[in-house]
C-alpha positions in Angstrom: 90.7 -97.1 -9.0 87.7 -99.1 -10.2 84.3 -99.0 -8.2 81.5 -101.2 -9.9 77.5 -101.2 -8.3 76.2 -104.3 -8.1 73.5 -105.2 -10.4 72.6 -108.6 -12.7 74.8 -110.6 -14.4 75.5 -110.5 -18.3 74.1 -106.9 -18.1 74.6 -103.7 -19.9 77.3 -101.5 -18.7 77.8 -98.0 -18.2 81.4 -97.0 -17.2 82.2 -93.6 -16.3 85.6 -91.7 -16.3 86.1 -89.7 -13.4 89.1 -88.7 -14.4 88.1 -87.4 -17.8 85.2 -85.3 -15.9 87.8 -83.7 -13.9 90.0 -82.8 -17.0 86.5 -81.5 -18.2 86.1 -79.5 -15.9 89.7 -78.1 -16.2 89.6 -77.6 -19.4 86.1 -75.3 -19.6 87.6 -73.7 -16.2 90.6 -72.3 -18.2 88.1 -71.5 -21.3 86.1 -69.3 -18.3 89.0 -67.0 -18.0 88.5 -64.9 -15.3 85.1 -66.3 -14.6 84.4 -68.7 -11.7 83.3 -72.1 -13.5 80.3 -73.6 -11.8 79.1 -77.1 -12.5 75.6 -78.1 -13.4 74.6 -81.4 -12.0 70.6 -81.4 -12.3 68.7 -84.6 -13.4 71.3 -86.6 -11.0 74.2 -84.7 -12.6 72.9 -85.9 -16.0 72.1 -89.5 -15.0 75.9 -90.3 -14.0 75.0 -90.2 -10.2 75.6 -87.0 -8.3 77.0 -89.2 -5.4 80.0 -89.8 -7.5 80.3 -86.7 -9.8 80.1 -84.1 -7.0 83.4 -85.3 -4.8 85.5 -85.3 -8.2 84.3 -81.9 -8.8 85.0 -80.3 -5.2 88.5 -82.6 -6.1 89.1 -80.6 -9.3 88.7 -76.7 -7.0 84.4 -76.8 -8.0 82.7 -74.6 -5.5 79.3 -73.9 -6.6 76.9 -76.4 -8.3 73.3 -75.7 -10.0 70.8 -78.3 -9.8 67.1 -77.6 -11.3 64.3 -78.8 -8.2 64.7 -78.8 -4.4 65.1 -81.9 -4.0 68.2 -82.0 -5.8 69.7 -79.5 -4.0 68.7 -81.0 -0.7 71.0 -84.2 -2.5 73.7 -81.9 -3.5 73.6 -80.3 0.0 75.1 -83.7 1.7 77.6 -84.1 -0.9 78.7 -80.8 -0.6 78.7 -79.2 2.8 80.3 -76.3 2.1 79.9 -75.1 -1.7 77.5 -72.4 -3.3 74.2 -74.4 -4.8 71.9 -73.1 -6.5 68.1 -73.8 -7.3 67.1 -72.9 -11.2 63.4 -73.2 -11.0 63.2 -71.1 -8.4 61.2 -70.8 -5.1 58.6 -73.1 -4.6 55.4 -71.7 -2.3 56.4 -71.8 1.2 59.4 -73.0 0.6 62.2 -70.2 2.0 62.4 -72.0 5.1 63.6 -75.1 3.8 65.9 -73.2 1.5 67.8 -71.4 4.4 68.2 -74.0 6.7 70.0 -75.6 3.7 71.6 -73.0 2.7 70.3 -73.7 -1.0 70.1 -70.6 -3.0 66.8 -70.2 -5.0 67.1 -68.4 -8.6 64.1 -66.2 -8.2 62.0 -66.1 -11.5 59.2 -63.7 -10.4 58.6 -60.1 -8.5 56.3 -63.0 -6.6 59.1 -65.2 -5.7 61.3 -61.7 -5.0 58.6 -60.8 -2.2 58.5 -64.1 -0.6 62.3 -64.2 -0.1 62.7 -60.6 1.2 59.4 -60.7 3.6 61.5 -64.6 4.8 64.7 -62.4 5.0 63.4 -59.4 7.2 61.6 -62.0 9.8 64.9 -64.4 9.7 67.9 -62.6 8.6 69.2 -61.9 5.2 70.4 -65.4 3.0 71.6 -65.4 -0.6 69.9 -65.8 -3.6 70.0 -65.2 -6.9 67.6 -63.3 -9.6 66.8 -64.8 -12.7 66.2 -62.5 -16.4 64.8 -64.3 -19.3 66.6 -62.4 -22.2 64.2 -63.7 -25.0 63.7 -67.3 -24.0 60.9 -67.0 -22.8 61.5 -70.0 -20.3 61.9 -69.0 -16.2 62.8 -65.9 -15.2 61.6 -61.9 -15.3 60.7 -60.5 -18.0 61.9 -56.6 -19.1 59.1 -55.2 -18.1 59.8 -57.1 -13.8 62.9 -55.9 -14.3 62.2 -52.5 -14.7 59.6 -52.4 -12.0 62.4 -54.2 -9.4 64.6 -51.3 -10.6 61.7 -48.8 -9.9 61.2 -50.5 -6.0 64.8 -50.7 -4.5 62.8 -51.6 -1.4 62.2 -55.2 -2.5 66.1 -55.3 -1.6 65.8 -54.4 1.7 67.1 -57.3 4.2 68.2 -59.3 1.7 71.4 -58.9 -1.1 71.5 -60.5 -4.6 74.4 -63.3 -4.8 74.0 -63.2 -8.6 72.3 -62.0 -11.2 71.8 -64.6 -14.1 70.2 -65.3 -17.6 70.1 -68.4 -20.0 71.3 -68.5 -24.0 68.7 -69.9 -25.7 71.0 -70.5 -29.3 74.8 -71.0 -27.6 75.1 -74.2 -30.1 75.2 -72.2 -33.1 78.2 -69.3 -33.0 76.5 -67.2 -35.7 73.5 -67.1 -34.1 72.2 -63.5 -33.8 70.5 -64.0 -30.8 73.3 -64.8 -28.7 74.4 -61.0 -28.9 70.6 -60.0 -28.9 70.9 -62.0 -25.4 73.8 -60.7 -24.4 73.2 -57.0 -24.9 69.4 -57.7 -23.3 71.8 -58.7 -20.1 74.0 -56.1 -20.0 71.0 -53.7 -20.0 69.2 -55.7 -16.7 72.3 -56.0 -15.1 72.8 -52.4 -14.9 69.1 -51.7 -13.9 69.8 -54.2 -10.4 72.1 -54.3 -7.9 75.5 -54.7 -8.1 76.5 -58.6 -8.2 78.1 -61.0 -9.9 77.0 -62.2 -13.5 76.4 -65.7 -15.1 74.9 -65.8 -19.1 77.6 -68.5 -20.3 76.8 -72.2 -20.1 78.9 -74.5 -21.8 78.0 -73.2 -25.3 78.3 -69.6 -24.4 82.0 -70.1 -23.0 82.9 -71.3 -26.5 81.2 -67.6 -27.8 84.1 -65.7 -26.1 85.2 -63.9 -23.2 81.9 -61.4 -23.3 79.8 -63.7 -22.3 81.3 -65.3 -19.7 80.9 -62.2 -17.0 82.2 -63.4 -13.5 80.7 -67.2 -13.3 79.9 -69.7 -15.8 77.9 -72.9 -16.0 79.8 -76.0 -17.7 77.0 -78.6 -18.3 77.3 -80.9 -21.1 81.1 -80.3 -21.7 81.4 -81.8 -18.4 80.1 -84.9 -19.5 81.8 -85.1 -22.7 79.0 -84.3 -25.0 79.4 -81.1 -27.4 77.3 -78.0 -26.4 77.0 -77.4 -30.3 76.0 -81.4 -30.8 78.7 -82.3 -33.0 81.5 -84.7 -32.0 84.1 -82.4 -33.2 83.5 -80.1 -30.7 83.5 -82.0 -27.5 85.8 -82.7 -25.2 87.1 -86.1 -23.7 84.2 -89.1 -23.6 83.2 -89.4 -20.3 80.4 -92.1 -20.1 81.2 -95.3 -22.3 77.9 -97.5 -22.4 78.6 -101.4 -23.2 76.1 -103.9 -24.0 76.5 -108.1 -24.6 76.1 -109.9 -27.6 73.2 -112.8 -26.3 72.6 -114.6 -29.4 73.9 -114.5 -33.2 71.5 -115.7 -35.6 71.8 -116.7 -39.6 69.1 -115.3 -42.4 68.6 -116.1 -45.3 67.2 -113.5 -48.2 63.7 -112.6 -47.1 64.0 -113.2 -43.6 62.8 -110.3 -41.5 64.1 -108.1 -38.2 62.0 -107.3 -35.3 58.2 -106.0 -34.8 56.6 -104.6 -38.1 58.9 -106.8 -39.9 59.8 -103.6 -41.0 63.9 -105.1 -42.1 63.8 -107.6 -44.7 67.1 -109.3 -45.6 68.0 -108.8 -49.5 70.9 -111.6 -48.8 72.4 -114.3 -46.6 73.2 -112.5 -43.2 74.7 -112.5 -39.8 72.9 -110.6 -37.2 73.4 -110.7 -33.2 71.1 -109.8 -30.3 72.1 -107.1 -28.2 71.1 -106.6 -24.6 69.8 -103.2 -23.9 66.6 -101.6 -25.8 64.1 -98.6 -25.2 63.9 -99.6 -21.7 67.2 -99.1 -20.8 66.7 -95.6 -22.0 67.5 -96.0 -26.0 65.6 -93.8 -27.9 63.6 -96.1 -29.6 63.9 -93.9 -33.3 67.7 -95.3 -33.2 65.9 -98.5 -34.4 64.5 -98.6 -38.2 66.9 -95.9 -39.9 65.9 -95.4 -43.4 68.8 -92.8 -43.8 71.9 -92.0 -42.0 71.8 -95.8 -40.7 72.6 -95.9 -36.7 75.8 -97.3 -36.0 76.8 -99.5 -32.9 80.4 -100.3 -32.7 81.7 -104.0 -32.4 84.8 -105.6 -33.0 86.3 -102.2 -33.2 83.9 -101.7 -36.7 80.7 -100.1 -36.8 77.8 -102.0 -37.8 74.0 -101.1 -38.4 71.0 -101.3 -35.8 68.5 -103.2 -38.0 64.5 -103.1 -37.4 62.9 -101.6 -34.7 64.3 -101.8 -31.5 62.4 -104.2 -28.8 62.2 -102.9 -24.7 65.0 -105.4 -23.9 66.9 -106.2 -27.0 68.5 -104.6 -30.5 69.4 -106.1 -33.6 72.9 -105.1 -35.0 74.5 -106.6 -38.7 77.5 -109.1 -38.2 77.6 -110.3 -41.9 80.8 -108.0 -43.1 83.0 -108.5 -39.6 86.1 -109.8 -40.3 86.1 -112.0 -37.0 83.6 -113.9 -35.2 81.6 -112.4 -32.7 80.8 -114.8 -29.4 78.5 -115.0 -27.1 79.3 -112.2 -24.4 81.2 -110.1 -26.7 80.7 -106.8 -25.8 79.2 -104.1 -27.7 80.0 -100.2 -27.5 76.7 -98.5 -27.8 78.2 -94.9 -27.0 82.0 -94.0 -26.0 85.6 -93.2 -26.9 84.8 -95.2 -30.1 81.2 -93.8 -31.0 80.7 -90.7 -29.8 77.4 -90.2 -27.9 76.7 -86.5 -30.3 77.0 -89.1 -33.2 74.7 -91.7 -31.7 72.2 -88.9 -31.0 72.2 -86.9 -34.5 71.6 -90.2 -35.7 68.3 -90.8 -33.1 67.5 -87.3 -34.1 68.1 -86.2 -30.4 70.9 -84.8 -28.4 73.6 -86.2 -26.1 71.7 -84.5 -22.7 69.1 -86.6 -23.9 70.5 -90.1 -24.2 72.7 -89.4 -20.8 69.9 -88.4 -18.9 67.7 -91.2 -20.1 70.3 -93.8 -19.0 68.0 -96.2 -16.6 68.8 -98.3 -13.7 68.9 -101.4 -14.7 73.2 -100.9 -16.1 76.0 -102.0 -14.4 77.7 -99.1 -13.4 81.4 -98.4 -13.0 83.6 -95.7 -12.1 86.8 -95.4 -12.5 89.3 -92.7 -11.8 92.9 -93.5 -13.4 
């Protein structure tokens, strides 16, 4: 099955495998062990469209989701009636009521955020939620010293029971870093201190560390969407999101003709270059354009070929000169895909693969297919 939005003619394409997602998801599920495997789907499930991504996931046995702001739980919420979803950034200010009547689960980041939920819990009855540690992040959640006042003040528990108790790795791309066991022994230690309830440290890097750091649930992110929690093509699983874009014009230099703003690409010889179109404002990074070293690399004709000069809002420049067959008008182009995979693309932007989904915009055709 094949589902394509609507959207211009002769535009760029992004086509998403629904059924690679869902072998994904199998895949990190049977690398969780033991462990529940929760899926994150924040920032519109990494720009692939949560409207889509969450029904394959229930599909594939996914019953709890993590999304990062309110809202996005509220948009999770009607795509999943019945699963587990939880709020990273916490409890916004006057915002338990909202929470409950959802039935969104706030990760609570603060001994603040812990009194608001209990005094909402004693007036309405008790509702999940989890608590938040930062092991040496130093992004959201308590710090040692809130953890060891909340063990000090059992009575912040009262009318209300943890549902988990979570932390994030900060260095879960690198293996041999040594603050991943700094991290996870910083864990251990907090999760004694509180109540008894299930664990989460491991997202999609720390399954890859090993059995100890997945506890009882883990959160797959990237390796969902086929890019590599350690950003290298070699580790990721199956490609996911394939973006395509079409050849508009082809266009002959000669030696000394120059490339784009800046005129910052000279040709040293006779060339063959072709128009692509998608730029920065489809969500490129705009670096990918003007590589001195490790030359970006688009793939066409089944041969990759060089981005030259900067990169326009609307348009990229790509070398034709050494392809062994003609390129047309409407050829397509693989920007990103099974061909080029997106961790390459984004070393080569100096950026990640989280980065280039999530900047996808909305101006792409988009397909989804499931076969």
């Amino acid at each position: 099955m094949t589902e394509v939005s609507a959207s211009s003619a002769g535009s760029a394409q992004v086509t998403i495998n629904l059924a690679a997602l869902g072998r994904n998801y199998q895949t990190m599920r049977d690398r969780s062990g033991a462990a529940e495997a929760a899926a994150v789907i924040k920032a519109d499930a990494y720009g692939l469209g949560m409207a889509k991504i969450v029904p394959k996931l229930l599909d594939e046995g996914c019953r709890t989701f993590f999304v990062a702001l309110e809202a996005e739980g509220h948009a999770a919420r009607a795509h999943a009636p019945d699963a587990d979803i939880y709020v990273l950034n916490g409890l916004p200010p006057g915002a338990a009521k909202r929470f409950a009547v959802a039935d969104l689960r706030p990760c609570l980041i603060s001994l603040e955020q812990i009194g608001d939920w209990q005094s909402f819990c004693q007036q309405n009855g008790s509702h999940p939620a989890c608590i938040f540690v930062d092991t040496g992040f130093n992004r959201l959640g308590l710090d040692a010293a809130d953890v060891l006042a909340l063990a000090d003040n059992p009575a912040l528990f009262e009318g209300w029971t943890p549902a988990l108790v979570a932390s994030h790795l900060a260095c879960a791309d690198d293996g041999e870093h040594p603050m991943n066991r700094a991290q996870l022994e910083k864990f251990k230690f907090a999760r004694d201190l509180l109540p008894d309830a299930p664990a989460s440290l491991a997202n999609s890097g720390g399954v890859m560390l090993g059995a100890d750091y997945c506890f009882d649930m883990t959160r797959i992110g990237i390796s969902l969407y086929g890019g590599s929690p350690h950003a290298s093509e070699k580790t990721a699983l199956e490609s996911v999101v394939t973006l395509t874009a079409p050849v508009l014009q082809t266009r002959a230099l000669g030696a000394g003709d120059s490339v784009g703003y800046g005129a910052t690409f000279t040709a040293a010889r006779d060339m063959t270059i072709a128009l692509i179109g998608l730029g920065y404002g489809d969500g490129l990074p705009r670096s990918l354009g003007n590589r001195d070293t490790g030359i970006a690399r688009v793939m066409c004709n089944n041969t990759p070929v060089p981005i030259l000069g900067r990169m326009s809002m609307d348009t990229l420049a790509i070398d034709l000169t050494d392809l062994a067959r003609p390129v047309e008008i409407g050829d397509t182009v693989e920007i990103f895909g099974p061909n080029n995979p997106i961790d390459a693309l984004a070393a080569q932007a100096q950026t990640l693969s989280y980065e280039l989904l999530t900047g996808l915009g909305g101006r792409y055709n988009r397909n989804y297919e499931d076969n």
